[in-house]
N, C-alpha and C positions, 0 to 999 in steps of 0.2 A: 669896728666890727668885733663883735665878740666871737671865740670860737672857743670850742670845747677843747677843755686844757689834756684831754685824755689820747684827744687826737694828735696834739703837736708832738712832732717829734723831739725826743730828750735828747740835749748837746753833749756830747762827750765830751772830757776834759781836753782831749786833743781838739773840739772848736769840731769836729763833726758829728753829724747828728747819729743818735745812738739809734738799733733798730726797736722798735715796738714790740713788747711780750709777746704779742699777737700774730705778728708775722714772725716769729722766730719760733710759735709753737704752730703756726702754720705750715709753716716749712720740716720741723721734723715730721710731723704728721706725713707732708707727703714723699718726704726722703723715707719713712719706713714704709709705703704703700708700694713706693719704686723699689724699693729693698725687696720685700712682700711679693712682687709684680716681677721680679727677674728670678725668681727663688722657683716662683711657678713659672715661670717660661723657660725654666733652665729644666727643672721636673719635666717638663709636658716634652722640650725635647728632646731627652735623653729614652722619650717611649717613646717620642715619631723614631728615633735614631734606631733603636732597638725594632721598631715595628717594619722599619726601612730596612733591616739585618735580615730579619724573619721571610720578608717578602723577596729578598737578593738570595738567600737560600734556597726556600722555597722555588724560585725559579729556576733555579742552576739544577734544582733535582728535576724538577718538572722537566727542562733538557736534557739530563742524563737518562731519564727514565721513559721520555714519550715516543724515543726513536724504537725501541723494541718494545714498547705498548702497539705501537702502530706495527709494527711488525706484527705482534703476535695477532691483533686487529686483523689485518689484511689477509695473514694463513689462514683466519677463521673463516672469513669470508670466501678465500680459495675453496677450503675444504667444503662448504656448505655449498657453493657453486657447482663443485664435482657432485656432492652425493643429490641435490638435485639432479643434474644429468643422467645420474645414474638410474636414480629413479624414475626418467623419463623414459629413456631408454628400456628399461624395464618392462614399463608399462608399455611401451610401444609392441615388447617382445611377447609379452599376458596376452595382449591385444590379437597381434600375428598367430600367436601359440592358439588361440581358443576359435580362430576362424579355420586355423586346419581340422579343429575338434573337430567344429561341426561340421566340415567336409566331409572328413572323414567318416563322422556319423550318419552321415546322409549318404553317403556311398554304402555304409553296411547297410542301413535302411532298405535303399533301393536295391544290394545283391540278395538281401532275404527275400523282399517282397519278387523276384526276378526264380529267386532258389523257390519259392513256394509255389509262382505261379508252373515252374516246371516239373514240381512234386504234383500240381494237381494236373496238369498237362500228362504226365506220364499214368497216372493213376485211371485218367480218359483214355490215355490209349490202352492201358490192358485191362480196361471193363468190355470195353472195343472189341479189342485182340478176344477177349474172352469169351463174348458175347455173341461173335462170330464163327470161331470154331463151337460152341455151342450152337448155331444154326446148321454149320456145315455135319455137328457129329449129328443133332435129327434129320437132316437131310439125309445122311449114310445109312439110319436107322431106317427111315421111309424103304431106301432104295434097300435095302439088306430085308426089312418085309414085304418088298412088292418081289422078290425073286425069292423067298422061303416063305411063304404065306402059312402054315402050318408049324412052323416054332412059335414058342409062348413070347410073347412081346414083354420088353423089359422097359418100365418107364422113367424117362431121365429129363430130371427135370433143374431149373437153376433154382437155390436158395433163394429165400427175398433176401434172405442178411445181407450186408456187407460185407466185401469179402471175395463173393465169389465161389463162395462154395455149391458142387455140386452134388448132389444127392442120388443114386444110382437103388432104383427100387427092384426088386428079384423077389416076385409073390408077395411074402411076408418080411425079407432080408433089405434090410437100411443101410450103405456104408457111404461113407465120408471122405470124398477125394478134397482137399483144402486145394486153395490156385499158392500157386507156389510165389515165393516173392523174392525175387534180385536185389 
């Protein structure tokens, strides 16, 4: 059998076979790739290491720091909780406060309209009042010419104004008694 003389292994002097070019440049090749190969995995972890530092910081401040964030979290929240209330209450008081308003504006409503109907209630009794001694003073008249039939007759008569005014006629003489007012 023939074999390729490139393949047999070459005998060293010492009687053992010497290793092939081929595998002893195969072998550095990958002794430098393992070289290569730990070079960057010693790189890649000395930034997990570092990223691992950054993150164990990083949390110890987030501990240091998140008890009075929450703190000050929670005040804010009191405080917003109060001034709500406050404003509820408020509004509750706007609410109370503008139902007495109109109460109260409805009570003055109804002592005006109460105050006017007794302005015009009073106003009917001394057109009344007036109207009547006005009957009673020509009655007296009548009676004062049925027992002196020979004096000059004086004629008295009421104003149409308003008011109330009487008018006392003497021949050609006009004078003006106004109704007097309380």
């Amino acid at each position: 059998m023939a074999s390729n003389p490139s393949l047999l292994p070459e005998i060293g002097p010492d009687g053992l076979p010497k290793e092939a070019p081929v595998i002893s440049y195969t072998e550095k090749i990958i002794e430098a790739e393992q070289l290569q190969l730990q070079k960057y995995i010693q790189e890649n972890y000395s930034k997990i290491r570092d990223v691992e530092r950054e993150l164990a910081n990083l949390s110890l401040e987030m501990k240091l720091t998140a008890g009075p964030k929450k703190a000050a979290l929670e005040h804010l929240r009191k405080k917003i909780e109060a001034s709500t209330e406050k404003i509820r209450v408020a509004k509750l008081k706007e609410e109370q406060a503008r139902k007495v308003w109109e109460s109260a504006s409805k009570v003055v409503r109804d002592e005006e309209a109460i105050k006017q109907k007794l302005c015009e209630d009073l106003s009917n009794l001394v057109q009344e009042s007036s109207n009547s001694q006005f009957a009673r003073l020509e009655e007296l008249k009548r009676r004062l010419e049925a027992l002196n039939p020979s004096r000059a007759s004086t004629n008295l008569y009421q104003d149409g104004r308003s008011g109330g005014s009487f008018r006392i006629v003497h021949l050609n003489t006009v004078t003006l008694f106004p109704k007097q007012r309380n």
